[in-house]
ZADO-1210 file (C-alpha; in nm, 4 decimals, padded with zeros to 6 digits):
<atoms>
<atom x="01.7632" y="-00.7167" z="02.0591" code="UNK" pos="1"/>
<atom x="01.7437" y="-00.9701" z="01.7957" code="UNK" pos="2"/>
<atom x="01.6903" y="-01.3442" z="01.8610" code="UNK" pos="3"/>
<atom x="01.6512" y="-01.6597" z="01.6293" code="UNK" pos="4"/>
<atom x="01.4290" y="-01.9954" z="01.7591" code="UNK" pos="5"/>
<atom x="01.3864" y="-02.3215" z="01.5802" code="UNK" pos="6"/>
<atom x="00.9910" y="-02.3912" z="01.4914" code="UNK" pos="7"/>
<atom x="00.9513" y="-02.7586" z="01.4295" code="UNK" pos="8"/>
<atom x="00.6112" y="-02.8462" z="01.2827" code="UNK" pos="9"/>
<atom x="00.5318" y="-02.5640" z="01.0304" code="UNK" pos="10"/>
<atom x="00.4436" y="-02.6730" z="00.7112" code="UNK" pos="11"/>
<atom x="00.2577" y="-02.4281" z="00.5106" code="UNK" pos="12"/>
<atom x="00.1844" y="-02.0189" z="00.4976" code="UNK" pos="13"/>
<atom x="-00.0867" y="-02.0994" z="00.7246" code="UNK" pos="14"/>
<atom x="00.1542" y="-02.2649" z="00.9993" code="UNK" pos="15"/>
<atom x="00.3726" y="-01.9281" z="00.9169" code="UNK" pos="16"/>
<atom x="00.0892" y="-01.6658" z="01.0019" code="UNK" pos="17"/>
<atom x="00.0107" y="-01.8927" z="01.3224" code="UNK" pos="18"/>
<atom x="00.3493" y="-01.8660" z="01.4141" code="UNK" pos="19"/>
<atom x="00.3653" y="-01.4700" z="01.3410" code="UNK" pos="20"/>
<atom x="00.0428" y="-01.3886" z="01.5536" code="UNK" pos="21"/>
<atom x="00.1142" y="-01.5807" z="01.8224" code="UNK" pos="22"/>
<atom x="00.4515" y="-01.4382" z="01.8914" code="UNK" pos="23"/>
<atom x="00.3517" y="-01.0647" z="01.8073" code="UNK" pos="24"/>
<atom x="00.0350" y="-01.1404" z="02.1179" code="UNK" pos="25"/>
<atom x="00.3471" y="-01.1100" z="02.3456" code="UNK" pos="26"/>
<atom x="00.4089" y="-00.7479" z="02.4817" code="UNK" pos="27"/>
<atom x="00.7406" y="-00.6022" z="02.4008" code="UNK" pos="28"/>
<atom x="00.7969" y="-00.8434" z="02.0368" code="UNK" pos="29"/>
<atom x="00.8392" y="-00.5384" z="01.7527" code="UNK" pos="30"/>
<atom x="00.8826" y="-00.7935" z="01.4609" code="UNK" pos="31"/>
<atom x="00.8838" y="-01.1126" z="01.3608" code="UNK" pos="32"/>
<atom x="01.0283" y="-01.3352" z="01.0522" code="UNK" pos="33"/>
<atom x="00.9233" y="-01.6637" z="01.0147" code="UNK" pos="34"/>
<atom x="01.1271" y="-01.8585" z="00.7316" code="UNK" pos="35"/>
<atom x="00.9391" y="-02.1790" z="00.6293" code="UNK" pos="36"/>
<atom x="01.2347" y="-02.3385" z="00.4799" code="UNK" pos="37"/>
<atom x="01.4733" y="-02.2699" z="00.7728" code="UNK" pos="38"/>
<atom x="01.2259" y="-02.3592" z="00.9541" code="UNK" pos="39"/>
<atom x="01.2959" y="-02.0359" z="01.1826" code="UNK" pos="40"/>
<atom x="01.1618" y="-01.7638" z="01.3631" code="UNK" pos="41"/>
<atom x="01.3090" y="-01.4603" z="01.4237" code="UNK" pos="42"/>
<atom x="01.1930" y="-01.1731" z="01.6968" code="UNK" pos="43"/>
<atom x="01.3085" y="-00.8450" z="01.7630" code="UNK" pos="44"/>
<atom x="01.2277" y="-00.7419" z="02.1146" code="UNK" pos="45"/>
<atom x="01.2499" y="-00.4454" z="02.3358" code="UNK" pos="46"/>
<atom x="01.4002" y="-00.6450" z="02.6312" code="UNK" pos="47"/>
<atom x="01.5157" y="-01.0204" z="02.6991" code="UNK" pos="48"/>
<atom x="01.1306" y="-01.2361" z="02.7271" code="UNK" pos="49"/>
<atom x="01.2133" y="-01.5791" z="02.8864" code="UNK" pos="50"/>
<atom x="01.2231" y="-01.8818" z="02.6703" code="UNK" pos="51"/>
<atom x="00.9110" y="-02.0699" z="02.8015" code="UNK" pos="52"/>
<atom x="00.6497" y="-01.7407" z="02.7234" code="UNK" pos="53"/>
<atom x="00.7329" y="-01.8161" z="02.3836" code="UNK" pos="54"/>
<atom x="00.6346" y="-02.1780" z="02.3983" code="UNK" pos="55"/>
<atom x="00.2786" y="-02.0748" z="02.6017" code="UNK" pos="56"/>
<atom x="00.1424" y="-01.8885" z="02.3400" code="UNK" pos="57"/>
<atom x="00.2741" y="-02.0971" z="02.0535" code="UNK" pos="58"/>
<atom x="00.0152" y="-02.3544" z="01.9079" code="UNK" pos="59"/>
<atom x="00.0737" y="-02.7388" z="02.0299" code="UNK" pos="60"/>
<atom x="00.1430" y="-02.8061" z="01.7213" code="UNK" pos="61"/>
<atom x="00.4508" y="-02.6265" z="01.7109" code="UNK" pos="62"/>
<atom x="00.7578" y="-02.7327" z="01.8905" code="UNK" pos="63"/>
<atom x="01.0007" y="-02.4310" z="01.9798" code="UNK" pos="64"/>
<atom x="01.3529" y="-02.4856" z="02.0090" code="UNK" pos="65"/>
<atom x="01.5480" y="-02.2361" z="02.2200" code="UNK" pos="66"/>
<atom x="01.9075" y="-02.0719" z="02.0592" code="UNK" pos="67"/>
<atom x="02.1008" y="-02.2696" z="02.3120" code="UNK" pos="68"/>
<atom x="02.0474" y="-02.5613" z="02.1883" code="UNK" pos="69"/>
<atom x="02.1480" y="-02.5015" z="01.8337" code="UNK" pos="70"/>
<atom x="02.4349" y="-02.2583" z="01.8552" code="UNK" pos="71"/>
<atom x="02.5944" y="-02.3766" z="01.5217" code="UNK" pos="72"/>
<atom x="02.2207" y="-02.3136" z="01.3247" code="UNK" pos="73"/>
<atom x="02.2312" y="-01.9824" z="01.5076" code="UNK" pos="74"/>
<atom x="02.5811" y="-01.8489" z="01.3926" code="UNK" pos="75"/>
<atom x="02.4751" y="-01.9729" z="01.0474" code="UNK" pos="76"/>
<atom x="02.2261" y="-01.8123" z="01.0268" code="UNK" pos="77"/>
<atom x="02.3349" y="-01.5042" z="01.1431" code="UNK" pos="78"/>
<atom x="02.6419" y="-01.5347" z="00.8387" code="UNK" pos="79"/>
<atom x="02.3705" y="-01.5780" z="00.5601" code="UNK" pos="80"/>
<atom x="02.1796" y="-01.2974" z="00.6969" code="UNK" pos="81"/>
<atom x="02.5014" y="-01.0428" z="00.6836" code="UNK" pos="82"/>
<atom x="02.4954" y="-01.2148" z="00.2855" code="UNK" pos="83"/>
<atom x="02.1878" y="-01.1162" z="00.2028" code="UNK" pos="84"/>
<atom x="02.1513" y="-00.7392" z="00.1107" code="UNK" pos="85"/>
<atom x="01.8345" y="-00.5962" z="00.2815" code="UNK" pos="86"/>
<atom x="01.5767" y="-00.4937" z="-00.0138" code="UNK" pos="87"/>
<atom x="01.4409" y="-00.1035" z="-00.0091" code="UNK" pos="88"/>
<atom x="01.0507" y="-00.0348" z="00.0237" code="UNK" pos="89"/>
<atom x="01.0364" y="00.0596" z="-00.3196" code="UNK" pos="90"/>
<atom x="01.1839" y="-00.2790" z="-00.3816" code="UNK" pos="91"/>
<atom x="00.9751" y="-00.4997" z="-00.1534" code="UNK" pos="92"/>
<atom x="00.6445" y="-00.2792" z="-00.2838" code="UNK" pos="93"/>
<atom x="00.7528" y="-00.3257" z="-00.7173" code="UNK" pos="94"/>
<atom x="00.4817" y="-00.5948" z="-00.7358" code="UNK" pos="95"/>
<atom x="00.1737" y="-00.3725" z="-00.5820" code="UNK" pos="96"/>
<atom x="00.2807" y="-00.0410" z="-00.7683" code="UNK" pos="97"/>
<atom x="00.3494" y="-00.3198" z="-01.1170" code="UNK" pos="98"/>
<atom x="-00.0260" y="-00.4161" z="-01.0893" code="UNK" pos="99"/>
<atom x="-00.1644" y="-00.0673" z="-01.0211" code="UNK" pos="100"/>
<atom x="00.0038" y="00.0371" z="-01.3366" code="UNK" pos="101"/>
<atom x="-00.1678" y="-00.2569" z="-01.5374" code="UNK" pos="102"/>
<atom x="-00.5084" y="-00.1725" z="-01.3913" code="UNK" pos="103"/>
<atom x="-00.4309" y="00.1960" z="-01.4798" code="UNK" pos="104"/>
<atom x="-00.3716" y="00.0455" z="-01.8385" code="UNK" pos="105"/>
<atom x="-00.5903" y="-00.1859" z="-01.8958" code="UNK" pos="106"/>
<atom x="-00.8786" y="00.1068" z="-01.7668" code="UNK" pos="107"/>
<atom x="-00.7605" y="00.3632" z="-01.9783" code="UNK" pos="108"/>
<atom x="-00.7219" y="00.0826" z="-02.2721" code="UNK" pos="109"/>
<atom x="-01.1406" y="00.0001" z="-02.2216" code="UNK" pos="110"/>
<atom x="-01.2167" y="00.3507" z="-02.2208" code="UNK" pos="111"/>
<atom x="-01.0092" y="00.4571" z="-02.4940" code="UNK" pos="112"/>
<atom x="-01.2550" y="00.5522" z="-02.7612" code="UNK" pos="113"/>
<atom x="-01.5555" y="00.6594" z="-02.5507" code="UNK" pos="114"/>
<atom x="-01.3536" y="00.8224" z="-02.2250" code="UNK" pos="115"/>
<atom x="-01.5731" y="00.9211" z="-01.9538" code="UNK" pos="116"/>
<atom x="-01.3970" y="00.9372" z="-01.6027" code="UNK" pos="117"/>
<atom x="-01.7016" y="00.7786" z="-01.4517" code="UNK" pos="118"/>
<atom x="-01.6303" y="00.4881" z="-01.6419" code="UNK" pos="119"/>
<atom x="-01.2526" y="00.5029" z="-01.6199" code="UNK" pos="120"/>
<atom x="-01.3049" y="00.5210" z="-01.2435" code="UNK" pos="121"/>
<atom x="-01.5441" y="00.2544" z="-01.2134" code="UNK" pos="122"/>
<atom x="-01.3630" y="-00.0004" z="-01.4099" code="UNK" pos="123"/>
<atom x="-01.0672" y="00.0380" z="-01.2536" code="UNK" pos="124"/>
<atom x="-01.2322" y="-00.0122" z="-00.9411" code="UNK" pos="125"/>
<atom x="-01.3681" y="-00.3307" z="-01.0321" code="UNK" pos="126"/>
<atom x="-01.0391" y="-00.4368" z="-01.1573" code="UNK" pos="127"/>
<atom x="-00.8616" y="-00.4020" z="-00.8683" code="UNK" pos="128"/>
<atom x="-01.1578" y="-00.5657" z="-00.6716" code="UNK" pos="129"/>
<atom x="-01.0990" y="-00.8942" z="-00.9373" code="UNK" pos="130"/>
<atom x="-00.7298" y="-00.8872" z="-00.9182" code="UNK" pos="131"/>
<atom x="-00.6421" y="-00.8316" z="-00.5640" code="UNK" pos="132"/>
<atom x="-00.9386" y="-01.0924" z="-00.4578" code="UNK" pos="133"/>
<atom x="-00.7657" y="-01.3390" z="-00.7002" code="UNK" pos="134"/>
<atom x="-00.4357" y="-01.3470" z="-00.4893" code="UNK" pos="135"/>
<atom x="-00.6089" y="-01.4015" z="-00.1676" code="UNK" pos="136"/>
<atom x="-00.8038" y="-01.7314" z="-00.3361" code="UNK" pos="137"/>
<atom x="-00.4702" y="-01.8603" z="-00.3896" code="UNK" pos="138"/>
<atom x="-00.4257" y="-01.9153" z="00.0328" code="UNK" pos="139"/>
<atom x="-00.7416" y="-01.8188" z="00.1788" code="UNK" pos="140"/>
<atom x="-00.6614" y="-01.9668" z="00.5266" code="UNK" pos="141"/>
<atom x="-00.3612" y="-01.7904" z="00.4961" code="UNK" pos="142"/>
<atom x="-00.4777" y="-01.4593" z="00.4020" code="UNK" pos="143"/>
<atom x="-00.7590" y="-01.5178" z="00.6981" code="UNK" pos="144"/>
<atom x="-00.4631" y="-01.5340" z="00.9620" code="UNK" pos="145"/>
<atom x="-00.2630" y="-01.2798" z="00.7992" code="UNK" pos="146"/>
<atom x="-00.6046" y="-01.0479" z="00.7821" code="UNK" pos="147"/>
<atom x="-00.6598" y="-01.0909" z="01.1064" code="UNK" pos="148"/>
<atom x="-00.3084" y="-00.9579" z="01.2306" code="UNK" pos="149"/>
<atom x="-00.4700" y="-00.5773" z="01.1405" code="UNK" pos="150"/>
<atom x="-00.8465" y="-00.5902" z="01.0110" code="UNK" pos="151"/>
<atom x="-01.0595" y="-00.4953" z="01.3402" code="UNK" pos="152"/>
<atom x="-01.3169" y="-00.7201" z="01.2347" code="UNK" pos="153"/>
<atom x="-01.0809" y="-01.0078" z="01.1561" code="UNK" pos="154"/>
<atom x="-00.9268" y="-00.9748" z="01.4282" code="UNK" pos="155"/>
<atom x="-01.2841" y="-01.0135" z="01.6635" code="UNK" pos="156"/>
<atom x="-01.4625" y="-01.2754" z="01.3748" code="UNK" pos="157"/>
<atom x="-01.2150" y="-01.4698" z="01.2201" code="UNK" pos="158"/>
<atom x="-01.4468" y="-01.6303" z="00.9759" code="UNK" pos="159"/>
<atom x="-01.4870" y="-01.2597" z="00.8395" code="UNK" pos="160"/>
<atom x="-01.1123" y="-01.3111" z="00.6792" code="UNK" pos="161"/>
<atom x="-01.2487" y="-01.6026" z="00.4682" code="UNK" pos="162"/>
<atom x="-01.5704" y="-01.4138" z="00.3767" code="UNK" pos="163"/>
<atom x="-01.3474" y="-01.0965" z="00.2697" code="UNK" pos="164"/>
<atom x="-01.2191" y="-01.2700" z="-00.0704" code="UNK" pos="165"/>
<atom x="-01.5641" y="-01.3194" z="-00.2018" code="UNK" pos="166"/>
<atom x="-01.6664" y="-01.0127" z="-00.1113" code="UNK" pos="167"/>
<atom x="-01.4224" y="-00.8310" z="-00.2822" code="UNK" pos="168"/>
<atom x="-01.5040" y="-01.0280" z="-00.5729" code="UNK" pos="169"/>
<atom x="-01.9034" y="-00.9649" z="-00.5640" code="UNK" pos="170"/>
<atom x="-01.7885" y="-00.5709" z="-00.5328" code="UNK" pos="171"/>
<atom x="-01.5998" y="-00.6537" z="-00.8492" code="UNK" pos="172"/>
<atom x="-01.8420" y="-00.7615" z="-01.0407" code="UNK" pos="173"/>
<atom x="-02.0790" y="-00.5530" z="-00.9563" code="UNK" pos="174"/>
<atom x="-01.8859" y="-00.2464" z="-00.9991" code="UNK" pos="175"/>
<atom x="-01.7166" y="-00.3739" z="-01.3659" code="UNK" pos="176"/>
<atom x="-02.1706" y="-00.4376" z="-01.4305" code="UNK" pos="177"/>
<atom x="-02.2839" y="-00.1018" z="-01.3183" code="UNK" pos="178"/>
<atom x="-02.5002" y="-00.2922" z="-01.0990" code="UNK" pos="179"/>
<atom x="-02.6659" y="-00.0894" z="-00.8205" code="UNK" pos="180"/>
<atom x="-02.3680" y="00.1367" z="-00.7711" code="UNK" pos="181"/>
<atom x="-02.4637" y="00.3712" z="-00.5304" code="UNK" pos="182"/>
<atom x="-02.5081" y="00.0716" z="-00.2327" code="UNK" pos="183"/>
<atom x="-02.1719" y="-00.0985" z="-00.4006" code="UNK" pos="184"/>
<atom x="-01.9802" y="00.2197" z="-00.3882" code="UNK" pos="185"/>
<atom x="-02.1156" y="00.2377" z="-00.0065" code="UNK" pos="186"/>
<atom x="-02.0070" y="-00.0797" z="00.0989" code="UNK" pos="187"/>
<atom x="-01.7112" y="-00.0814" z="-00.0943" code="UNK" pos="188"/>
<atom x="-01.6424" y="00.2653" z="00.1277" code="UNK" pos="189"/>
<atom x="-01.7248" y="00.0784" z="00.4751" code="UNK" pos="190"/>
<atom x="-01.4978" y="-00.2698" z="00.3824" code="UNK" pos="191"/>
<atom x="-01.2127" y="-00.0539" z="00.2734" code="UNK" pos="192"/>
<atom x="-01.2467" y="00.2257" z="00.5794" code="UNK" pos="193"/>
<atom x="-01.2553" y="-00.0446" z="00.8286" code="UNK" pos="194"/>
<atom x="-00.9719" y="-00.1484" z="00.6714" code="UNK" pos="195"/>
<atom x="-00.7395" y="00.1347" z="00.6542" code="UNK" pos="196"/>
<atom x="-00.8357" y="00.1912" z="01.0238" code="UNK" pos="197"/>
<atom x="-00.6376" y="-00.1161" z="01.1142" code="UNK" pos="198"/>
<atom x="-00.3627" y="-00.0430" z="00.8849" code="UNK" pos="199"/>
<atom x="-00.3390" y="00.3022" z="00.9893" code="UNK" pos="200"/>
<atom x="-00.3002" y="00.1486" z="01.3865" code="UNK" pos="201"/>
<atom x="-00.0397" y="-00.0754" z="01.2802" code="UNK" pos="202"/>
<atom x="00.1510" y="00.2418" z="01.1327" code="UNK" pos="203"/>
<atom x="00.1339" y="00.4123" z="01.4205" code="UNK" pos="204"/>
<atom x="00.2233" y="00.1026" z="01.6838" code="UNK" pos="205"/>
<atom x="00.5365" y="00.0721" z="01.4253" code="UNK" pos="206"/>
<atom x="00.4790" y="-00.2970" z="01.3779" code="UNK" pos="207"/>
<atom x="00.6541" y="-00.4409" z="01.0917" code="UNK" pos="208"/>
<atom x="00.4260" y="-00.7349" z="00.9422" code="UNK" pos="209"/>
<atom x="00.3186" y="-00.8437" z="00.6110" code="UNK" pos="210"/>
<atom x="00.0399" y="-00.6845" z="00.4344" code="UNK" pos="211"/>
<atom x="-00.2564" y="-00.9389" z="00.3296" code="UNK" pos="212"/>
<atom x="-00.3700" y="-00.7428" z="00.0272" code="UNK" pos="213"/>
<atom x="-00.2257" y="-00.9816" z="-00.2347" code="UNK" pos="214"/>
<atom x="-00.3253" y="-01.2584" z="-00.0218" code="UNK" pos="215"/>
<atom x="00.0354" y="-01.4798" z="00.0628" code="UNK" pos="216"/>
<atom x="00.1606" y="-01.5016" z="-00.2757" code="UNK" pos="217"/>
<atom x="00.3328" y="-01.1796" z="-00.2881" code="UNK" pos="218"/>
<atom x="00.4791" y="-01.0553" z="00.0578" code="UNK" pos="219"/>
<atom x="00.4221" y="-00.7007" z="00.1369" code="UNK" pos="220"/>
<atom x="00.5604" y="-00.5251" z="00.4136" code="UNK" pos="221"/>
<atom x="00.2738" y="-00.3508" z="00.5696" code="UNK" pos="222"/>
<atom x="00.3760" y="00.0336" z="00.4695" code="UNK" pos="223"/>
<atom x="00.2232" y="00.3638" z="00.3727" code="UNK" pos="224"/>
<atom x="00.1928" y="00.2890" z="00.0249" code="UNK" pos="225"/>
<atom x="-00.0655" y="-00.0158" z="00.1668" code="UNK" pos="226"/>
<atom x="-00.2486" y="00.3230" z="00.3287" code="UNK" pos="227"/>
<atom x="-00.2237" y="00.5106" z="00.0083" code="UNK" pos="228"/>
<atom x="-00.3900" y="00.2409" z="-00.2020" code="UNK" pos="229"/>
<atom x="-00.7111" y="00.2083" z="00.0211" code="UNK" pos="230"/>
<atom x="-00.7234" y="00.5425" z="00.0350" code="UNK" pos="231"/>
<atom x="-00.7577" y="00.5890" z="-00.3345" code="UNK" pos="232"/>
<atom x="-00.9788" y="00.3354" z="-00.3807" code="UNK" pos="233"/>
<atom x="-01.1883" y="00.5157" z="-00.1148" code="UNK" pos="234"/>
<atom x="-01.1565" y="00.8397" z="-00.2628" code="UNK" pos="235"/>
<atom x="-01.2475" y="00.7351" z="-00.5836" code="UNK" pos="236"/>
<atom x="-01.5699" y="00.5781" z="-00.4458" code="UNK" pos="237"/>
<atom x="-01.6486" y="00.8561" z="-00.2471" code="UNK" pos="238"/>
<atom x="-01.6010" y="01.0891" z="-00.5184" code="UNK" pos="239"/>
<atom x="-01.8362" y="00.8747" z="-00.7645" code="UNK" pos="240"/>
<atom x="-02.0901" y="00.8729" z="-00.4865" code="UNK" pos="241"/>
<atom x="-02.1012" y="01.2145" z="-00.4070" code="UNK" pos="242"/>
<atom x="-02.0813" y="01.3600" z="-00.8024" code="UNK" pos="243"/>
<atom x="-02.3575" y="01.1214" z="-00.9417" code="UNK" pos="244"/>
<atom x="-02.5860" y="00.9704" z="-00.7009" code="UNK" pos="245"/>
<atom x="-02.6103" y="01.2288" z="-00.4582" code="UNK" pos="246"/>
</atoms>
């Protein structure tokens, strides 16, 4: 079952991702939608969960306002939502495969003369490091909270979401220098594996919640192609590792 509350109080993508976590805590919540500018939350449920566990594990902050008391919102809602066409993955996931494709580019455009796949490889690993730290900069408490819905670490040591961004962009750096590559192709192997553990959980649990790769710019429903592009990135690392430094 579907069912629609009124959040008063949120204010930014950080109020949103409180929101989110707090309501997905609950046992038996298989998705939720926050809209900012409704100022709504939306949970899909495997059974009827009373009103006032809802307001427990919401933040004080937050004031939750139960359908009953704003039938005409409801309905209205409900109308606008039977308007608006429901996008496909391959849709919702255009931006992530549009910015692989420009890393692919840009890669094959610095290695065009002198082509060595080592180099190839190793640029476009840096690349992605710059690019996809350079969303999460954007919102970083954001990210954190969003992060922390599926990173194991994140989820223990919150802090660890705010640290992530920079390290990304170190790893970047260092991999676009060809600075001590065999211990940045290592950790770049660990970050990423821990990672794709947590993504690969939320796969199998079925959850339906928004991937924190591009920080909260760009929503991303948490999918296999977000499984796919770790696992490149750790393939192509591992490959690197095991061809030329080992």
């Amino acid at each position: 079952m579907t069912q629609t509350y009124l959040i008063q109080g949120m204010t930014c993508n950080g109020c949103r991702y409180s929101v989110t976590r707090a309501f997905q805590s609950l046992k038996g919540v298989d998705r939720v939608e926050v809209d900012l500018e409704k100022g709504t939350a939306t949970l899909t449920m495997d059974a009827v969960i009373p009103t006032n566990l809802f307001k427990e594990v919401l933040p004080s902050k937050f004031t939750l306002i139960s359908p009953s008391a704003q039938p005409v919102k409801q309905n209205s809602l409900a109308n606008s939502a039977k308007k608006t066409p429901k996008k496909s993955k391959l849709e919702q996931l255009k931006p992530l495969f549009l910015i692989f494709g420009f890393l692919l580019l840009i890669s094959g455009a610095l290695n065009f003369r002198e082509h060595t796949t080592l180099d190839f490889m190793l640029d476009f690993m840096g690349l992605f490091f710059f690019v996809f730290s350079l969303f999460k900069f954007f919102d970083l408490s954001g990210f954190a909270l969003s992060f922390a819905m599926y990173d194991p670490i994140a989820k223990r040591v919150p802090v660890y979401g705010m640290i992530y961004p920079f390290l990304e962009l170190i790893l970047g750096f260092l991999l676009l220098a060809q600075i001590q590559l065999p211990i940045t192709l290592l950790v770049s192997i660990i970050l990423l594996g821990i990672t794709t553990i947590g993504v690969s959980i939320t796969l199998l649990q079925k959850k339906q919640i928004t991937c924190a790769c591009l920080g909260t710019v760009l929503k991303l429903p948490m999918t296999q192609a977000t499984f796919i592009e770790n696992s490149v990135m750790i393939f192509m690392a591992t490959f690197i590792l095991l061809t030329h430094y080992i």
